[in-house]
C-alpha positions in Angstrom: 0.0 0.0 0.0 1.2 3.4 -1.0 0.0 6.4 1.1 0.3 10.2 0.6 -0.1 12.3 3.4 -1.0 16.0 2.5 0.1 18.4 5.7 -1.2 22.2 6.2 -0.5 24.3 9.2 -3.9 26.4 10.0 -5.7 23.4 10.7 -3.5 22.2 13.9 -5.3 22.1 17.1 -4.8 25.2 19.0 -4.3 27.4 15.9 -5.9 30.4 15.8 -4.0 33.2 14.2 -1.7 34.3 11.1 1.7 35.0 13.4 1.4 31.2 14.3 1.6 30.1 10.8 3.8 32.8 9.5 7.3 31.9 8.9 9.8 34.0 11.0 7.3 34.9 13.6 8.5 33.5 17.4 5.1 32.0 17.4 5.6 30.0 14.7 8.4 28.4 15.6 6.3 26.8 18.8 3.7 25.6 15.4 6.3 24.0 13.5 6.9 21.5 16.5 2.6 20.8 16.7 2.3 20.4 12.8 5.2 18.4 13.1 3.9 16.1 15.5 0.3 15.8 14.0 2.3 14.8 10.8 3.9 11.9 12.7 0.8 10.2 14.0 -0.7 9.9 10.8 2.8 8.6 9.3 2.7 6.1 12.4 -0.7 5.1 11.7 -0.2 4.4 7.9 3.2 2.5 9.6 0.9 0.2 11.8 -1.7 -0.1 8.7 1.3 -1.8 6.7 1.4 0.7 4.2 5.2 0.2 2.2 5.4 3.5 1.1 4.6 6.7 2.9 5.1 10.5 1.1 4.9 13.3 3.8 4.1 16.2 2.0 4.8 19.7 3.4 2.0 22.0 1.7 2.1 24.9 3.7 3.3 28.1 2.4 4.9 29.9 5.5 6.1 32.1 3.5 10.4 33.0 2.8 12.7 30.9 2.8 10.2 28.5 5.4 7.7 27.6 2.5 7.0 24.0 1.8 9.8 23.7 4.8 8.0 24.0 8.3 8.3 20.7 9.6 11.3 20.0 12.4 13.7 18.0 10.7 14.7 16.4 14.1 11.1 15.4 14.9 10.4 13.4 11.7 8.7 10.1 12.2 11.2 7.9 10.3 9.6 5.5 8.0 8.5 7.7 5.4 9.9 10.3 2.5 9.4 13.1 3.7 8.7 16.1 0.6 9.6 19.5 1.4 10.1 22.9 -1.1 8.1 21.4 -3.4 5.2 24.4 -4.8 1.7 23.7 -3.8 0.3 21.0 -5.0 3.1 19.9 -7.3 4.4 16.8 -6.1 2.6 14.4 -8.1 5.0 11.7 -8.6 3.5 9.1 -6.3 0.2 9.3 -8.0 1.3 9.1 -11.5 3.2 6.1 -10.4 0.1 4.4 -8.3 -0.8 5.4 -4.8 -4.0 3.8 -2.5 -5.1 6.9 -0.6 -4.2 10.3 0.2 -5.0 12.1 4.0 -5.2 15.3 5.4 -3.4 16.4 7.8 -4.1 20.0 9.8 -6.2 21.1 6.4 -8.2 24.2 6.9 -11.8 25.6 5.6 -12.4 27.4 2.1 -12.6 31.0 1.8 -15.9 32.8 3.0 -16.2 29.8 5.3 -17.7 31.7 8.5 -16.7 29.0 11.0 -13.4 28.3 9.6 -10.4 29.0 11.3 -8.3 31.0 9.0 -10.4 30.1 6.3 -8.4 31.3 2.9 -8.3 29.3 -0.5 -4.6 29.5 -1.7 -3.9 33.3 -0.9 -6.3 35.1 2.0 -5.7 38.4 -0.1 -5.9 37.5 -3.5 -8.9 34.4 -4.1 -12.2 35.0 -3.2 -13.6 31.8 -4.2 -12.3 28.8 -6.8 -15.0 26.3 -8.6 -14.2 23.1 -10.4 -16.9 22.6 -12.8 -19.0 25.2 -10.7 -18.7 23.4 -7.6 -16.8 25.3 -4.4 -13.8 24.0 -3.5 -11.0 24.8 -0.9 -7.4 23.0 -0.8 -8.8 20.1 0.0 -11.1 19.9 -2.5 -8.3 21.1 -5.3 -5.9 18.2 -3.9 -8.6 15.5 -3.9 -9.5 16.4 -7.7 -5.6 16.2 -8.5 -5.6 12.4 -6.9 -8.7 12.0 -8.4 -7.0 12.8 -11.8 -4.9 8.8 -11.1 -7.8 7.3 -9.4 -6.3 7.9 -6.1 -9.3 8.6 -2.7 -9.3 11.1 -0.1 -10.2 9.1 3.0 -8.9 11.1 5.8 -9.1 14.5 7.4 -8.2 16.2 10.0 -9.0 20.1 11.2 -11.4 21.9 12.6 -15.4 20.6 12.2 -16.1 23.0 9.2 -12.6 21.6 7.4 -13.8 18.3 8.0 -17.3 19.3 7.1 -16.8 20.5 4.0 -14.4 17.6 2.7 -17.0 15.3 3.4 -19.7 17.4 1.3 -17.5 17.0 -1.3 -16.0 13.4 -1.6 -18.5 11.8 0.5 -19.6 11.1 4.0 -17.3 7.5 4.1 -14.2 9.9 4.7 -12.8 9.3 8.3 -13.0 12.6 9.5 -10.8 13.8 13.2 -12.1 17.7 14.0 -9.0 18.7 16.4 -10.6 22.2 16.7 -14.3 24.2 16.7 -14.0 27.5 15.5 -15.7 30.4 16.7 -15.4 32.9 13.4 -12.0 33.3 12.0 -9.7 33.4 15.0 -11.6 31.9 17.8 -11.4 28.4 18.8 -12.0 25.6 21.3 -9.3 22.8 21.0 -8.3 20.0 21.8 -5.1 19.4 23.8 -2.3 18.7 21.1 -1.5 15.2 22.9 -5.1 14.5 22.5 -5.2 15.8 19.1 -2.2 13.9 18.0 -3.9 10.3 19.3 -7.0 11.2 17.5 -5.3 11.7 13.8 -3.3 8.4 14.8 -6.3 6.3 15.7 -8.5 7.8 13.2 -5.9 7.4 10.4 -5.6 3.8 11.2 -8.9 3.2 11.2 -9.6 4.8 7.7 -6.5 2.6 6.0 -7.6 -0.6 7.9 -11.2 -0.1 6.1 -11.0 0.1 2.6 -14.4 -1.0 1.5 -15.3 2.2 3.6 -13.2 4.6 0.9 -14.9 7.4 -0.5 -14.6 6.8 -4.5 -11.9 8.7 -5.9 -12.7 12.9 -6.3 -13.0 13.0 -10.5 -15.3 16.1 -12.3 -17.3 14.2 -15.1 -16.4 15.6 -18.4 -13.8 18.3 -19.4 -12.5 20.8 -16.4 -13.3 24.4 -15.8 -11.3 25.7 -13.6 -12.5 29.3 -12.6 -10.7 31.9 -10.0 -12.7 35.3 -8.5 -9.8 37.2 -7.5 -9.7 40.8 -5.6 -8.3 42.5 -7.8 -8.1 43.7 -11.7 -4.3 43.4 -11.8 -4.4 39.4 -9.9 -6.4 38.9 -12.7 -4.4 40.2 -15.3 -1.5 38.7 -13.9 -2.8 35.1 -15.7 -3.3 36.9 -19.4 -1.5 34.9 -21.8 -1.5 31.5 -20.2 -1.9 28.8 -22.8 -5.8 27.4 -21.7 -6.2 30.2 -19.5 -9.0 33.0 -20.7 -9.9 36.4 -18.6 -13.6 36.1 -18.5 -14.3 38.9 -16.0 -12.2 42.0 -14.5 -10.9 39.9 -11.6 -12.5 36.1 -13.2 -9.9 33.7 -14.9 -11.1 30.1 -16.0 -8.5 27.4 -16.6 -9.8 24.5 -19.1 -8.4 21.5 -19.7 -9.3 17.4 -20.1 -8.4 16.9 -16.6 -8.1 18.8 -13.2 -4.3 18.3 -13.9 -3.9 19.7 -16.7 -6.4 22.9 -15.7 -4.5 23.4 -12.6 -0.9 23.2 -14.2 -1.3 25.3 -16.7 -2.4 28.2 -14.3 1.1 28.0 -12.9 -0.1 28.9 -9.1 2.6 28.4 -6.9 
């Protein structure tokens, strides 16, 4: 078994504000070690699950020269390749070659999401809202429809409720789901202790690789893909002009089309 595990930071329990997830910042540093060590118990469950192969993927943009690099080097659960500096979203390798399932780890709600805890989708000043095929999607969503692309299901999350909410809506409500967090708007929260946390994405994680008659089908858009971005402003927007399959169909709207997700989100170059 083959196993990608797809880490963010705003989702970590007790979480609740930009300094913490901002590279640089003192309070970020104390994050690193809790992202870290929610990473390792779902590596350890995937471990105890017999998987043979385990990608760790760093896919938080800290921002500097932390991005894609937040996790403690020291700290890493060994047993598993652990993928950092890659750009969002672009380590594909595993899933081109064949993986089982791909998890969650700290993901955070969409943008607009009221409940979310630093709810954003990509960039917190620049998207307002992204729609595959007119559906609503956050990071989750747009790294489900890239495994979707080889066949490859979402089956695990973990976040806060409206994180692990809204992944469910979208690839069904089989996917083994471990809220860490409630928020309270934006930048309130009631969390779980991060030991408690940390047992809960273990246990959970092993339970959703143990079950695999459970697994959500694979995240796949029927048909051809539109891709489409509402951005904030006229020059985001104009930023994409000349991208081959990507059109300006509004001041601040760009649409990416192409026969798959893949090829829709590639071509918009988003890093």
């Amino acid at each position: 078994m083959r196993v990608m595990v797809w880490g963010d930071m705003e989702g970590v329990a007790c979480v609740t504000s930009w300094e913490q997830v901002m590279g640089g910042s003192v309070q970020y540093q104390e994050t690193r070690i809790l992202y870290t060590q929610e990473m390792n118990a779902a590596v350890r469950a995937a471990k105890r699950a017999g998987a043979d192969e385990i990608f760790a993927v760093d896919n938080h943009g800290a921002g500097g020269g932390f991005s894609f690099k937040s996790m403690v080097p020291e700290l890493l659960e060994p047993g598993a390749r652990w993928v950092l500096g890659m750009h969002w979203s672009k380590y594909v390798k595993p899933l081109r070659e064949g993986c089982d399932a791909v998890l969650f780890v700290g993901a955070h709600a969409m943008a607009g999401t009221p409940d979310g805890i630093l709810s954003h989708t990509i960039s917190g000043q620049a998207w307002y809202e992204a729609t595959i095929n007119g559906v609503p999607v956050g990071e989750s969503g747009i790294i489900a429809a890239i495994a979707g692309v080889w066949g490859t299901p979402a089956i695990f999350v973990s976040g806060d409720q409206a994180t692990c909410r809204e992944v469910a809506a979208l690839v069904g409500d089989t996917v083994v789901q471990a809220p860490v967090k409630e928020g309270f708007g934006r930048f309130g929260t009631i969390s779980m202790a991060p030991s408690e946390a940390q047992q809960l994405i273990e246990e959970r994680a092993y339970q959703a690789l143990t079950h695999r008659d459970d697994w959500p089908a694979p995240y796949k858009p029927e048909g051809e893909v539109d891709f489409r971005v509402e951005l904030a402003t006229v020059d985001q927007a104009q930023a994409y002009t000349g991208k081959s399959g990507v059109k300006l169909v509004g001041p601040r709207t760009i649409v990416s089309h192409g026969d798959t997700f893949w090829e829709a989100w590639d071509q918009l170059g988003t890093d």
